[in-house]
C-alpha positions as CSV (number, residue, x, y, z in Angstrom):
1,X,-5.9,2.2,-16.2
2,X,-8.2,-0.1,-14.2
3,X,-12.0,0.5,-15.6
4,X,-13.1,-1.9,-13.1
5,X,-12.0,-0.2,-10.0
6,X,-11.8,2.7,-12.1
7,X,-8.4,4.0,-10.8
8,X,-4.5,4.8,-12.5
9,X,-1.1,4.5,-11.7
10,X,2.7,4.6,-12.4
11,X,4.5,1.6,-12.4
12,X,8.1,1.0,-12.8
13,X,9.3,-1.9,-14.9
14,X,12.2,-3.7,-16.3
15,X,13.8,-3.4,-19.7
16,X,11.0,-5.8,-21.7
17,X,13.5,-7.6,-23.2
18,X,14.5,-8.9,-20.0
19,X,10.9,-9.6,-18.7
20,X,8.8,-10.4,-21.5
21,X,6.0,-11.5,-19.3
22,X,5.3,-8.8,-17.1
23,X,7.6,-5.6,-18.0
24,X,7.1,-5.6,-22.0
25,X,3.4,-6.1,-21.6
26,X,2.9,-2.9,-19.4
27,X,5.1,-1.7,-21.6
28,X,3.0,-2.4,-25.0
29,X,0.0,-1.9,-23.4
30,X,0.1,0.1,-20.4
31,X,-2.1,-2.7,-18.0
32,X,-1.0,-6.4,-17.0
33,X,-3.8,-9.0,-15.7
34,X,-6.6,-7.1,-16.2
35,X,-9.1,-9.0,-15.5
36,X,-7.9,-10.7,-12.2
37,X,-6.4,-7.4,-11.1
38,X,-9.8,-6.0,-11.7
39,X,-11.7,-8.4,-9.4
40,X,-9.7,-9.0,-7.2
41,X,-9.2,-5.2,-6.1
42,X,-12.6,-5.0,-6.6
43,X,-13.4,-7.4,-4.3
44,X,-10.9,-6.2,-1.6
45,X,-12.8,-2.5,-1.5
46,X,-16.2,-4.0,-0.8
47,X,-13.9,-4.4,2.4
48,X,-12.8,-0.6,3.1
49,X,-10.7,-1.0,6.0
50,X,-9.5,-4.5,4.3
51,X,-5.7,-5.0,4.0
52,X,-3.9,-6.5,1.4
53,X,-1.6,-9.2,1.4
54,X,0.3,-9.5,-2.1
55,X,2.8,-12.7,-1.5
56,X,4.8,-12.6,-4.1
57,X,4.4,-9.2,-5.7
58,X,6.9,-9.0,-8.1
59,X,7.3,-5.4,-9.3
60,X,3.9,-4.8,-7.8
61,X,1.1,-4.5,-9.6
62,X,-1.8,-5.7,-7.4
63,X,0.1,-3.7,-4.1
64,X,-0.1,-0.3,-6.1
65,X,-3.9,-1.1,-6.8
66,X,-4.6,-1.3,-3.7
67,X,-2.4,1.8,-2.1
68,X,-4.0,3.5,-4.5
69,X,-7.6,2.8,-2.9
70,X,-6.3,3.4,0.1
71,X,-5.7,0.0,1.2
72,X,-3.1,-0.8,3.8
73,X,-0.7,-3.4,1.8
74,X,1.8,-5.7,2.8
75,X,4.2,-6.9,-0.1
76,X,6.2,-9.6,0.2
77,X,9.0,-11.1,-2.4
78,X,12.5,-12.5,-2.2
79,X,13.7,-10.5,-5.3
80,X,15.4,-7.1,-4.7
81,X,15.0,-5.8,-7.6
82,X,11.6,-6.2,-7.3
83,X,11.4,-4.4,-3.9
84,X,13.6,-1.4,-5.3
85,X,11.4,-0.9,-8.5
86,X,8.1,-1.3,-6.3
87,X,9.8,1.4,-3.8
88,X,9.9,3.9,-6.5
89,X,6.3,3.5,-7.5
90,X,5.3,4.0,-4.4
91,X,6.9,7.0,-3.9
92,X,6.3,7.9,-7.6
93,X,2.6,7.7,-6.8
94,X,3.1,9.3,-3.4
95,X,1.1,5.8,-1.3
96,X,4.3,4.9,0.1
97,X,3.4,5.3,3.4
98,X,0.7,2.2,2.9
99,X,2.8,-0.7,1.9
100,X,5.1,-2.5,4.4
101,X,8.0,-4.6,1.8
102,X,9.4,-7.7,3.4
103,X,12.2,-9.3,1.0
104,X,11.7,-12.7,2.2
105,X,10.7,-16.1,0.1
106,X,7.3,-17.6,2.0
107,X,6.9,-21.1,3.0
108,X,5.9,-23.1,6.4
109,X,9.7,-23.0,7.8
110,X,12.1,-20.9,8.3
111,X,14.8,-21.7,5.4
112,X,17.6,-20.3,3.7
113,X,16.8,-20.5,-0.3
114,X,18.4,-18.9,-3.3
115,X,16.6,-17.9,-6.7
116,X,16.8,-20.2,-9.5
117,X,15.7,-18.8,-13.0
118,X,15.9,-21.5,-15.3
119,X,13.2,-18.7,-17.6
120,X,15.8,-15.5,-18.3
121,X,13.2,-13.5,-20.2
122,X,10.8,-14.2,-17.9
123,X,11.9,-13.5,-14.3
124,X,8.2,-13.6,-13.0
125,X,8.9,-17.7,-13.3
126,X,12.0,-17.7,-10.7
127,X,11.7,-19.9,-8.2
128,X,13.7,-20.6,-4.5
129,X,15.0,-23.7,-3.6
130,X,16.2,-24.4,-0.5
131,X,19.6,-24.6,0.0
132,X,22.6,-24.7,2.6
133,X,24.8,-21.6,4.6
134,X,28.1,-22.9,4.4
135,X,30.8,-21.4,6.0
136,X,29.1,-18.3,6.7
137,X,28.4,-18.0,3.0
138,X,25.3,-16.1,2.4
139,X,25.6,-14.4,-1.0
140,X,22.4,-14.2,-2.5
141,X,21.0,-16.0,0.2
142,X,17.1,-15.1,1.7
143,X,15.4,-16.7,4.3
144,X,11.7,-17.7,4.0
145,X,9.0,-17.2,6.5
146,X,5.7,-18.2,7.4
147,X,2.2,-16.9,6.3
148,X,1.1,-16.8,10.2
149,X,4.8,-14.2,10.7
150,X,2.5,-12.1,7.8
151,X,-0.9,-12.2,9.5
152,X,0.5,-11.4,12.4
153,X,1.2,-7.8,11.2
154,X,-2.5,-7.6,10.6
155,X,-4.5,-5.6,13.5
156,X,-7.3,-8.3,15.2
157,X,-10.7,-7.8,13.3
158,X,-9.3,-6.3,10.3
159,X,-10.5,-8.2,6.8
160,X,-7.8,-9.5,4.5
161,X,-7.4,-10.0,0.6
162,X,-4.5,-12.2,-0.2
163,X,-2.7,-12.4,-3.2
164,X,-0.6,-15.5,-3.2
165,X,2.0,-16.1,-6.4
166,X,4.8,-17.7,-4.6
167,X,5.8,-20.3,-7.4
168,X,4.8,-23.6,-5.9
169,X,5.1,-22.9,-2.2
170,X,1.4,-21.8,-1.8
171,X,0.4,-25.5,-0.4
172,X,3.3,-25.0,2.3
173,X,2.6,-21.9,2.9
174,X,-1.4,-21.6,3.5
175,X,-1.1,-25.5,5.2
176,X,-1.7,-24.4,9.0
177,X,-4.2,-21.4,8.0
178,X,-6.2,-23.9,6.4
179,X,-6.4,-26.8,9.1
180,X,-7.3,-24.4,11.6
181,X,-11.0,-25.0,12.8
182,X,-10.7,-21.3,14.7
183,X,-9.0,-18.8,12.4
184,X,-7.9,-15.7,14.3
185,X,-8.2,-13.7,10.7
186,X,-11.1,-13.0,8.6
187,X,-9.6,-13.9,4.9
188,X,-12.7,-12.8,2.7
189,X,-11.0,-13.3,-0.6
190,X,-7.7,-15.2,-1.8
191,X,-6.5,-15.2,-5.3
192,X,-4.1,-17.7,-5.9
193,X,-1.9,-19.1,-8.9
194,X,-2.6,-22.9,-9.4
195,X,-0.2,-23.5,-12.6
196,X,2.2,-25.1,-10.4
197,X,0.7,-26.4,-7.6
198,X,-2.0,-28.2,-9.4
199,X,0.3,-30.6,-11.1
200,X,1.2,-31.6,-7.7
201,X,5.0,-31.8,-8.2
202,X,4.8,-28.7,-5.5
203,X,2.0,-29.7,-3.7
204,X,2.0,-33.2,-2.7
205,X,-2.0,-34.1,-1.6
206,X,-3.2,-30.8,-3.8
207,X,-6.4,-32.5,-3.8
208,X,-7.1,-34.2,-0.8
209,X,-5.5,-31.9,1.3
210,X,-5.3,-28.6,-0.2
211,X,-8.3,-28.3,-2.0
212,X,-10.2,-30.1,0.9
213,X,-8.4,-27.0,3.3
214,X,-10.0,-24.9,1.2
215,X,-13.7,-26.4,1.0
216,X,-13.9,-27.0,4.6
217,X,-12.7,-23.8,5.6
218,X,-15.7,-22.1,3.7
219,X,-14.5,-20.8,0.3
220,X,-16.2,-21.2,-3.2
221,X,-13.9,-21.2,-6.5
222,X,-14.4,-18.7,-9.1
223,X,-12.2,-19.1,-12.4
224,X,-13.9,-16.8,-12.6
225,X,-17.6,-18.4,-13.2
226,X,-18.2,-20.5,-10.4
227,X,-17.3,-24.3,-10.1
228,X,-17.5,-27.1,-8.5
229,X,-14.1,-28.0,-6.3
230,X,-14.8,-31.3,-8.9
231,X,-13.8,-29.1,-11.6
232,X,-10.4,-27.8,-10.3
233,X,-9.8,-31.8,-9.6
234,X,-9.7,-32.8,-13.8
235,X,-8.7,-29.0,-14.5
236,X,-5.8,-26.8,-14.1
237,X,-6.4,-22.8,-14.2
238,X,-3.7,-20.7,-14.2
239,X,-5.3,-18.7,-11.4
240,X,-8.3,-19.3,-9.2
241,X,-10.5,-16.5,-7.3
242,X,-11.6,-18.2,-3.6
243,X,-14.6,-16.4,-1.7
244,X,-15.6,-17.4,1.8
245,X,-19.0,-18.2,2.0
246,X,-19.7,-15.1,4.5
247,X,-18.0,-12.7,2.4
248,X,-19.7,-9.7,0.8
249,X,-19.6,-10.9,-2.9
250,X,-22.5,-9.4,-4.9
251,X,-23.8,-11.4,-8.0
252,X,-23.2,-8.5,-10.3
253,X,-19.7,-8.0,-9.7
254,X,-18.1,-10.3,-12.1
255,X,-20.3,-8.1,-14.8
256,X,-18.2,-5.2,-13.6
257,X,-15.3,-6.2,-14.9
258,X,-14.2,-6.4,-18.6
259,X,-14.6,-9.7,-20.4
260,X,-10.7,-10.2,-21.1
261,X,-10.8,-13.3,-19.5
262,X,-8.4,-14.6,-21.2
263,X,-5.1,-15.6,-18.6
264,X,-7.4,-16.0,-16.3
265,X,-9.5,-19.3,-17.3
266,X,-6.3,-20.8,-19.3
267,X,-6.9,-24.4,-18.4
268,X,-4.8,-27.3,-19.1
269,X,-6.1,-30.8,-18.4
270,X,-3.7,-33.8,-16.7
């Protein structure tokens, strides 16, 4: 249950002893994320004709939200277990008709990468590295593709929320969107997991490149108070909330949501 967007739904997981992170937690407690799931989809309806990008949605959490308010979703991982738990959900909660799956990994080429979980209790940390097709070998292979290949799905006009969790390729990924002066797509709201990227071992020029993208191209940080881009320059949230400056974003709406807080503003300094 979601008392911020007040809405329910049934999710399948994994055993929790083999994802202790995201499965045992639903598990235990029947929610995961709260408090970013709350905003964000509570941001996303103030749009309600927005779609929903979820890159990297895992067994889908933040997709079924937002089928669930009606919200045309597009769900992208490179995990197929992830897809086939997500499918039954779907169905489970009879929205499968709104979310288009796409097992790729996303990134600004189109690569071959394999999954590399160096975290076995926690499969939510895998990440894809890029590799070689050998010989026509192409177990376990996926191929990434490009966040403009996504937006492309998206009908002209139509406001998006993205999700982006994609375990360090978010800077490759959101690179051209960012440097565009004209952007063909409205992108009101992106919520986006920094953990990784902000130690810059992922994303070379975090600072003066990515976090310039996104000051130039309009958008305010929330973590979920808002700050100054200074502050995401000395600090490292696990997750940050982005507005654009023209989106709908009443004051009120982070009083909405429940105070559990607590994931979300997890800051370590470097």
């Amino acid at each position: 249950m979601y008392e911020g967007v007040n809405i329910s739904f049934v999710i399948c997981i994994k055993y929790p002893k083999e994802d202790m992170y995201i499965s045992a937690v639903f598990n235990s407690y029947v929610r995961y994320e709260d408090a970013p799931i709350n905003l964000f989809l509570a941001a996303a309806h103030l749009y309600k004709d927005s779609w929903v990008l979820d890159l990297g949605c895992n067994i889908g959490a933040f997709t079924l939200g937002a089928a669930v308010l009606n919200h045309t979703d597009i769900a992208v991982d490179p995990i197929l277990r992830n897809h086939g738990l997500l499918r039954n959900s779907l169905s489970l909660n009879f929205v499968d008709t709104k979310v288009y799956q796409i097992l790729n990994a996303i990134s600004d080429t189109y690569t071959p990468m394999k999954a590399n979980n160096s975290h076995p209790s926690n499969p939510g940390a895998t990440e894809m590295i890029e590799t070689k097709v050998e010989n026509g070998n192409n177990t376990d292979t996926i191929y990434s593709i490009t966040f403009e290949d996504i937006l492309d799905m998206v009908p002209v006009n139509t406001p998006i929320a993205l999700k982006m969790d994609v375990q360090g390729y978010e800077c490759k990924a959101l690179k051209k969107f960012l440097s565009l002066k004209e952007k063909k797509h409205f992108i009101p709201y992106i919520f986006i997991e920094l953990v990784f990227i902000c130690q810059e071992r992922y994303c070379p020029g975090y600072k003066t490149e990515f976090l310039k993208g996104l000051k130039e191209s309009g958008y305010i940080p929330y973590v979920p108070f808002e700050v100054p881009y200074e502050y995401l320059e000395v600090n490292c949230p696990f997750n940050a909330f982005f507005v654009h400056k023209d989106a709908i974003f009443p004051p009120d709406i982070l009083h909405k949501i429940d105070n559990k807080f607590v994931e979300f503003v997890k800051t370590a300094k470097f």
